[in-house]
C-alpha positions in Angstrom: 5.2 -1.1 31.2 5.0 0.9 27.5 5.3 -2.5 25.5 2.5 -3.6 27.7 0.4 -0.4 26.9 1.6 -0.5 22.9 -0.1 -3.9 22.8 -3.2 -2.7 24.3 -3.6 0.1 22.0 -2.7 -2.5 18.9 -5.4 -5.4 19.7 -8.1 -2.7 20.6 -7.6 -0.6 17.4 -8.7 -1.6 13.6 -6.3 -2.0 11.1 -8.6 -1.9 7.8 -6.2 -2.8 4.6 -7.6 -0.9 1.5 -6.9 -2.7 -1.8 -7.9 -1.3 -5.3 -8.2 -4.8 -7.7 -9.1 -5.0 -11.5 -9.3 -8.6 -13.3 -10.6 -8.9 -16.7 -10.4 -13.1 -16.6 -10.7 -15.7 -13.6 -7.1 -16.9 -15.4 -5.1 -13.5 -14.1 -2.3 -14.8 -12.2 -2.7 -11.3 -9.9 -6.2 -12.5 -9.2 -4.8 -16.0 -8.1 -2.7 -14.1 -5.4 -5.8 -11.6 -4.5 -7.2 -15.2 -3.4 -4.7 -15.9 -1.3 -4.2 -12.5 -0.1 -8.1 -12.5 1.3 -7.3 -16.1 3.0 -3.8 -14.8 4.8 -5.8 -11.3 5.7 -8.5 -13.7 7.5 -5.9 -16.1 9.0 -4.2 -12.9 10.5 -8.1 -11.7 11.8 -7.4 -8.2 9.9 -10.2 -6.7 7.8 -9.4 -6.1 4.2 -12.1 -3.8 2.2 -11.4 -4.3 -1.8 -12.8 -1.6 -4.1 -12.6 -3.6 -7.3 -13.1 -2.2 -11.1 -13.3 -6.1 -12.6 -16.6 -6.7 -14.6 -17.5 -9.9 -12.9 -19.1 -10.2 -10.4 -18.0 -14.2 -9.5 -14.6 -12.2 -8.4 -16.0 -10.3 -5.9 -17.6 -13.2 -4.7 -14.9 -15.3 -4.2 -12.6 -12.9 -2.6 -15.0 -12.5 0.3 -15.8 -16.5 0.5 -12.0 -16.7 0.5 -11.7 -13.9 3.7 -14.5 -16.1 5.4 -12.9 -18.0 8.5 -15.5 -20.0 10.7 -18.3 -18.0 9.5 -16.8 -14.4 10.1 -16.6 -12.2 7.0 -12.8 -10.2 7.0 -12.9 -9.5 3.5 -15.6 -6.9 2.0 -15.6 -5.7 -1.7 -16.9 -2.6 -3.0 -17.8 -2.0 -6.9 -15.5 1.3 -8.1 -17.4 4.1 -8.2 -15.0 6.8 -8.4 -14.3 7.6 -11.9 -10.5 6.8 -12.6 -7.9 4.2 -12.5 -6.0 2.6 -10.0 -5.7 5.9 -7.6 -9.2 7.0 -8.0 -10.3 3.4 -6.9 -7.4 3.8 -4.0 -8.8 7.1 -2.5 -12.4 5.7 -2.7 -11.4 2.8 -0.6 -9.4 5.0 1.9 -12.7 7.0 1.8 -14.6 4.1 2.9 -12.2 3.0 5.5 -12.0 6.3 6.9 -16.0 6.2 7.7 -16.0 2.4 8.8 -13.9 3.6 11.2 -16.3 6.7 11.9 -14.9 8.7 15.4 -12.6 5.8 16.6 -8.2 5.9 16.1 -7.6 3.3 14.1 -5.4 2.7 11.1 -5.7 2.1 7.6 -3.0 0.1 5.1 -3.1 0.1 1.6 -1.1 -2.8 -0.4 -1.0 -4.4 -4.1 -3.5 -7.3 -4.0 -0.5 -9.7 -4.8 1.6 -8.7 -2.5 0.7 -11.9 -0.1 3.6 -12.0 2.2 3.5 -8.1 3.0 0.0 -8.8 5.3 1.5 -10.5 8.1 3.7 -7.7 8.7 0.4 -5.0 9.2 0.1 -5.7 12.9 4.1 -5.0 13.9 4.4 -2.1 11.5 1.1 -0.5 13.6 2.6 -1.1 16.8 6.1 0.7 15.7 3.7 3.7 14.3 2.1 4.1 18.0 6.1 3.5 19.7 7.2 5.9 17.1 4.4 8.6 17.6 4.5 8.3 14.0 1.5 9.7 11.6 2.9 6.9 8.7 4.6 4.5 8.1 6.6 3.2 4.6 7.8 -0.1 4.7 10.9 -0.9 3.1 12.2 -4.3 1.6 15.6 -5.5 2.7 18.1 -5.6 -0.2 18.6 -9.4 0.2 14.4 -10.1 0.2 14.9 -7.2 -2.5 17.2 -8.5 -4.7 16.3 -12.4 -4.4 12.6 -11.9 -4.8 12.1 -9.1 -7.5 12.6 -10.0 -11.2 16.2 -7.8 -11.6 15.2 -5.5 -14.1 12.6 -4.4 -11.2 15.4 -4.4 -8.1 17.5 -2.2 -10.7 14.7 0.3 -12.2 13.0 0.5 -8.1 16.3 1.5 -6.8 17.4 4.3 -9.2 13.8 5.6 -8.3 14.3 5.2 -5.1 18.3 6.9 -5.2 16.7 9.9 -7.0 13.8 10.9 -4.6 15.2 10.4 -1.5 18.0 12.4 -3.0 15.3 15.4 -3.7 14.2 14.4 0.0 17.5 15.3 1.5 17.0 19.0 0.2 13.8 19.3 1.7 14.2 17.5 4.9 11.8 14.9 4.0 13.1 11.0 5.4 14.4 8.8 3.0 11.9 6.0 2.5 11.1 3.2 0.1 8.3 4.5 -2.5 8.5 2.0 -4.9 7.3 -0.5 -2.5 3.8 0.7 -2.5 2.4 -0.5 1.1 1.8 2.4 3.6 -0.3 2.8 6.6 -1.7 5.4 8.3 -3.2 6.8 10.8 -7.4 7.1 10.4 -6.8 10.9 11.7 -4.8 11.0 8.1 -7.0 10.0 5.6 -8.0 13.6 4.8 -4.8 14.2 2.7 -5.6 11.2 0.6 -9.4 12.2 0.0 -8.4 16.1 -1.1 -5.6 14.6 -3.9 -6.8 13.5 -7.0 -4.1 11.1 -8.9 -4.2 8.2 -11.4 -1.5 6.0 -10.8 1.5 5.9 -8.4 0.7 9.6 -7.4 -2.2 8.9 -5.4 0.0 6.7 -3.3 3.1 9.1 -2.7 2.2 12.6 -3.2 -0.2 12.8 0.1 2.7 11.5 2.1 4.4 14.1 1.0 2.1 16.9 1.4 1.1 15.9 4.5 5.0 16.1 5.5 5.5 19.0 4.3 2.5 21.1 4.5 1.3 19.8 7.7 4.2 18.6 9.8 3.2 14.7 9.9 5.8 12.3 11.0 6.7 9.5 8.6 8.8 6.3 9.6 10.4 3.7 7.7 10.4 -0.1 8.9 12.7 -2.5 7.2 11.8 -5.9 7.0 12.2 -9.3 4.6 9.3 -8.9 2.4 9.2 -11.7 -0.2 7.9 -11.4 -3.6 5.8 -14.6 -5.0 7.7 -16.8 -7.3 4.8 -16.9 -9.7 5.6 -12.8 -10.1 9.2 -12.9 -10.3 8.7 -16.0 -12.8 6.3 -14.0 -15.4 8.2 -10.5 -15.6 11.5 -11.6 -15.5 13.5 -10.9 -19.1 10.0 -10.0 -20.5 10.8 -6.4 -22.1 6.8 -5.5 -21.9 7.4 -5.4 -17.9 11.1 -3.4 -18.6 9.1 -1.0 -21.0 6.2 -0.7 -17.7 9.4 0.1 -15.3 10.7 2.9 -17.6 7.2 4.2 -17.8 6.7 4.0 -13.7 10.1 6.0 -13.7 9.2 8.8 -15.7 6.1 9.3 -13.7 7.5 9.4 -10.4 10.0 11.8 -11.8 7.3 13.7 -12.9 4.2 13.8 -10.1 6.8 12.9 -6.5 9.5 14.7 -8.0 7.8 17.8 -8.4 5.9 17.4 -4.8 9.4 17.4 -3.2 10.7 20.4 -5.3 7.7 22.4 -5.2 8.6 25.5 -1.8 6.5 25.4 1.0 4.6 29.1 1.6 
């Protein structure tokens, strides 16, 4: 049978999650949920390689005694050495994933340390991308995990992101997905669109999907699911107009750097 087949490929290919991580004190709430990010990425046996940016080194540490389950390492952090911020630490870890997984298929993820509750999904989200015949895969929140999770200022600010590209998508034939979400995963075979882009921020996570669309025919899928937020998140940004003055700056970038990747014609 094809589910039968589908599982087979699953359980014998590596998913490796790549997550770029930065904490200045021990006292970071983010860094709390990186913690427990490492424990759920053991518990659900996936391998999670961190390139991390933070200047102590007791943080790299603990996130890899925190991925240690019955004395089996799942977690492994790098030092950044890419010169950059967030996306030069992102395509240095998709660069290092890519040759972990040397000749073999496999598939590499690539999350927000904090999001805690979006690692149990990896496993089902590979198995649609092999169903599918899929290159990538963008997960997208349900608007009642959405909406109930998120501090409101983020569900609102996300969403008229989200409205406007997939609006510039539907000129261009590109599927509407979720790219404020940040997750994606993708096939091994893929990582070359994300090594030859060179982006700071939110960039280095959409543009490639986008080239590699529309440059190079790859097939990108959506999957829907409840994805929910910690409470601890939700609890700091909400009403705080530092996080509202962040969202209006996200906004204006994506405008700028995904916008123009789905104006810009195709020779």
């Amino acid at each position: 049978p094809q589910s039968w087949i589908r599982l087979t490929i699953i359980t014998t290919m590596r998913i490796i999650i790549v997550v770029p991580t930065f904490y200045a004190n021990l006292e970071d709430i983010r860094y709390q949920l990186a913690l427990d990010s490492c424990q759920e990425a053991a518990k659900n046996g996936l391998e999670m390689l961190i390139v991390d940016a933070s200047p102590l080194e007791t943080v790299r540490k603990a996130m890899v005694e925190k991925g240690r389950i019955d004395g089996k390492d799942y977690v492994s952090t790098h030092p950044q050495t890419f010169k950059g911020k967030k996306g030069a630490a992102l395509r240095e870890g998709i660069s290092l994933a890519s040759k972990a997984l040397g000749d073999d298929d496999g598939f590499i993820a690539f999350q927000e340390p904090e999001k805690v509750g979006m690692i149990k999904h990896w496993k089902t989200i590979a198995e649609k991308l092999v169903a599918e015949d899929a290159d990538i895969c963008a997960p997208k929140r349900s608007d009642s995990s959405f909406k109930s999770t998120y501090p409101i200022e983020q569900y609102h600010s996300e969403n008229f992101a989200n409205l406007y590209l997939n609006s510039l998508s539907d000129e261009v034939g590109f599927p509407h997905i979720d790219w404020t979400m940040g997750p994606i995963v993708l096939k091994s075979s893929m990582a070359k669109h994300w090594a030859s882009y060179h982006g700071d921020l939110w960039d280095m996570q959409l543009v490639p999907i986008v080239k590699a669309q529309r440059w190079h025919g790859a097939k990108i899928i959506s999957y829907e699911m409840d994805y929910d937020h910690p409470n601890s998140m939700k609890e700091e940004e909400l009403g705080i107009p530092k996080w509202s003055e962040k969202r209006l700056f996200q906004l204006n970038f994506l405008f700028e750097h995904v916008g123009k990747a789905l104006k810009e014609r195709v020779e």
